[in-house]
C-alpha positions as CSV (number, residue, x, y, z in Angstrom):
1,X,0.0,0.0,0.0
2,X,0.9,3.4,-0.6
3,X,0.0,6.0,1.9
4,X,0.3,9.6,0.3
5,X,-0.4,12.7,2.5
6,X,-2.3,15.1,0.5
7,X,-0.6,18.3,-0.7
8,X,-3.7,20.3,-0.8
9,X,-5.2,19.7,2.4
10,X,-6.6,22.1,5.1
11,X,-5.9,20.4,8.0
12,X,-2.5,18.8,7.0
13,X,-3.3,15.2,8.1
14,X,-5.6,14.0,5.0
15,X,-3.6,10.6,3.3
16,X,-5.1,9.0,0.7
17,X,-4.2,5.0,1.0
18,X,-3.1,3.0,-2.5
19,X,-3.0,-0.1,-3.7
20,X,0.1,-0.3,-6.1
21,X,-1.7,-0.5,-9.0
22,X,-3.2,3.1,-7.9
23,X,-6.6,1.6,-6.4
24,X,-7.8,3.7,-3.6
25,X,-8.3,1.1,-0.2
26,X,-8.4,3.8,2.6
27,X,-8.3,7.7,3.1
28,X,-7.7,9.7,6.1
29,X,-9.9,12.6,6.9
30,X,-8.3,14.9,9.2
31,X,-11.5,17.2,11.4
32,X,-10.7,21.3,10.7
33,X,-10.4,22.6,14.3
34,X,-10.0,19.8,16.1
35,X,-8.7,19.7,20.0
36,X,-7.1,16.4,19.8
37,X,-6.3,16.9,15.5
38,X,-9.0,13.9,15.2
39,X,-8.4,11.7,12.3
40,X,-11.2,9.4,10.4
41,X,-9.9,6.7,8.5
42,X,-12.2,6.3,6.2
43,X,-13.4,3.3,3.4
44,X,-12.6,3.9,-0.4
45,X,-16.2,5.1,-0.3
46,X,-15.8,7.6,2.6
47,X,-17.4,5.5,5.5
48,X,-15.7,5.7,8.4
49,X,-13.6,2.5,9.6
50,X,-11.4,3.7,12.8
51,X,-11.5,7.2,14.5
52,X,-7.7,8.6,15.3
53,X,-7.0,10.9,18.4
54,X,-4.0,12.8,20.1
55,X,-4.4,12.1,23.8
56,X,-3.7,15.4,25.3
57,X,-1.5,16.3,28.2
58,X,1.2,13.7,27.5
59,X,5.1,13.7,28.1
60,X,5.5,11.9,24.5
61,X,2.7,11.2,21.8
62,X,0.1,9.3,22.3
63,X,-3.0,7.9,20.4
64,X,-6.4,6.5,21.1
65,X,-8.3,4.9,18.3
66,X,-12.1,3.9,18.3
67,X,-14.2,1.8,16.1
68,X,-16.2,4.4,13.3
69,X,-16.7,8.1,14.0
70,X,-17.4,6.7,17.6
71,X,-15.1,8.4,21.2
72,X,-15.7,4.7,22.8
73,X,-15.1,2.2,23.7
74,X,-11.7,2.7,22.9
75,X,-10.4,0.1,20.8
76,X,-6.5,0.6,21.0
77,X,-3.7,2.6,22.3
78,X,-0.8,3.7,20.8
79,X,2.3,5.4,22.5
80,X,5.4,7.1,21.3
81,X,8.8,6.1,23.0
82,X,11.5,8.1,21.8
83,X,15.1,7.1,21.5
84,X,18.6,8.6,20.4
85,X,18.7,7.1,16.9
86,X,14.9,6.4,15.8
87,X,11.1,6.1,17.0
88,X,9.3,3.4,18.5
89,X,5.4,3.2,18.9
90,X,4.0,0.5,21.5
91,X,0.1,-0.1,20.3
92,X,-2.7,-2.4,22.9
93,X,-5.9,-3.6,21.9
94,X,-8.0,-6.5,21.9
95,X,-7.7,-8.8,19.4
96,X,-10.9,-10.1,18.0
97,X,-11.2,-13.3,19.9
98,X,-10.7,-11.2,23.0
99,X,-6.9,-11.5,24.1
100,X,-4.7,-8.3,24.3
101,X,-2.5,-7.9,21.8
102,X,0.7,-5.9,21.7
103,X,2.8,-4.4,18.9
104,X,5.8,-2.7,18.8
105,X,7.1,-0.4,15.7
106,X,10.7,0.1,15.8
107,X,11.8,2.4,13.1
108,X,15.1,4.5,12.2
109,X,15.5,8.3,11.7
110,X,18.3,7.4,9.4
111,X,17.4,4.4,7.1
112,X,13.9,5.7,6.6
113,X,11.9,2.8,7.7
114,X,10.3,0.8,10.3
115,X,8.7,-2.3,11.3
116,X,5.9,-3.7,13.5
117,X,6.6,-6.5,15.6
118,X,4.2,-8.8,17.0
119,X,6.7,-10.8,19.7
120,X,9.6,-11.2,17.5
121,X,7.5,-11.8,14.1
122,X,7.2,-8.7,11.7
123,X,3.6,-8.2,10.7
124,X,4.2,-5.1,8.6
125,X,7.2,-3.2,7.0
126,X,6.9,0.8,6.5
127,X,9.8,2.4,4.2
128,X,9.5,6.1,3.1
129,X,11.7,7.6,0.4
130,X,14.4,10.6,1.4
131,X,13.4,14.0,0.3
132,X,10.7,13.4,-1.8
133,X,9.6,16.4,-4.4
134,X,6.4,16.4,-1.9
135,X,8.1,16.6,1.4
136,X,10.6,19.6,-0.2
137,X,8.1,21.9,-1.4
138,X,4.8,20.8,0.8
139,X,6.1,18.9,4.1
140,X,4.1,16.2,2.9
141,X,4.8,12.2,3.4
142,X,4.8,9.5,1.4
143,X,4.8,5.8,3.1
144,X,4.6,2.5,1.4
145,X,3.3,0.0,4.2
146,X,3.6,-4.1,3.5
147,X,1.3,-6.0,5.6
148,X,1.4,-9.9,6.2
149,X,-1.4,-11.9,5.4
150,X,-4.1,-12.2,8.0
151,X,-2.8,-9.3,9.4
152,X,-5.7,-6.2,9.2
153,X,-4.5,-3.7,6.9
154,X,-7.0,-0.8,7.9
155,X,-5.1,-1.0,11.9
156,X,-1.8,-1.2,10.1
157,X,-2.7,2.2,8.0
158,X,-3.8,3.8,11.0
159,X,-0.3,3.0,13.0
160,X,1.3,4.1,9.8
161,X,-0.6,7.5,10.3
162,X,0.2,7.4,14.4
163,X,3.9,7.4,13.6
164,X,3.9,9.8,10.6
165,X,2.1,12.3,13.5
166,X,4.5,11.6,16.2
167,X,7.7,12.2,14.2
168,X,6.6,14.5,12.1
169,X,3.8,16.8,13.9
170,X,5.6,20.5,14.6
171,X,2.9,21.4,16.9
């Protein structure tokens, strides 16, 4: 999958989300005015799949994600940990038959890319070019994310975004 942060965009956190072949899967809809820059990811046909949200008054980034356009039940957790050379994200939820789940992304400032670890299996690969035409003129991402099979490619999108927020968000 591609993930492509829109050039154009009034809130700066709209991606649209590729197949290779230029298919549209996903997009995220970032909400104009929003306390805690609330993101929808959103269906190729705009319905809302997973609801994105800065958790406020924290040392490092932090994430809560619901199901739909919904503010609860929560449905995961993501944290930032920051270290000297990289980024890592530590996401919680529940997985569908109930257990807790948790994933680690480890990813590097200098080699561009990162992975999601369930245990000590990778689960998803993210890479992102250096200096892009997009991220010299417009500050704007590209992300090409390669999920396992059986692995749910709408949660990996939406980690994808978490991290592009928490290493790149100014604010």
């Amino acid at each position: 999958m591609r993930l492509r942060e829109k050039k154009l965009s009034f809130t700066g956190d709209d991606f649209d989300i590729t197949t290779p072949d230029e298919r549209l899967l996903f997009m995220v809809k970032g909400k104009i005015l929003s306390l805690r820059s609330r993101k929808l990811l959103c269906d190729a046909e705009g319905q809302p799949i997973l609801n994105i949200q800065d958790k406020l008054l924290t040392l490092f980034k932090q994430f809560r994600i619901y199901a739909g356009e919904s503010e609860g039940p929560k449905i995961c957790h993501v944290k930032h940990h920051f270290t000297i050379l990289g980024s890592e994200l530590s996401v919680h939820f529940k997985n569908f038959d109930g257990r807790e789940v948790e994933l680690f992304v480890k990813g590097s400032f200098l080699t561009k890319h990162a992975e999601i670890y369930a245990g000590n299996i990778i689960v998803a690969q993210i890479r992102r070019k250096f200096m892009n035409v997009g991220q010299v003129f417009f500050d704007k991402q590209t992300y090409y994310l390669t999920v396992a099979p059986g692995v749910d490619t709408a949660m990996m999108a939406a980690v994808c975004v978490c991290l592009d927020e928490a290493v790149n968000d100014k604010n």
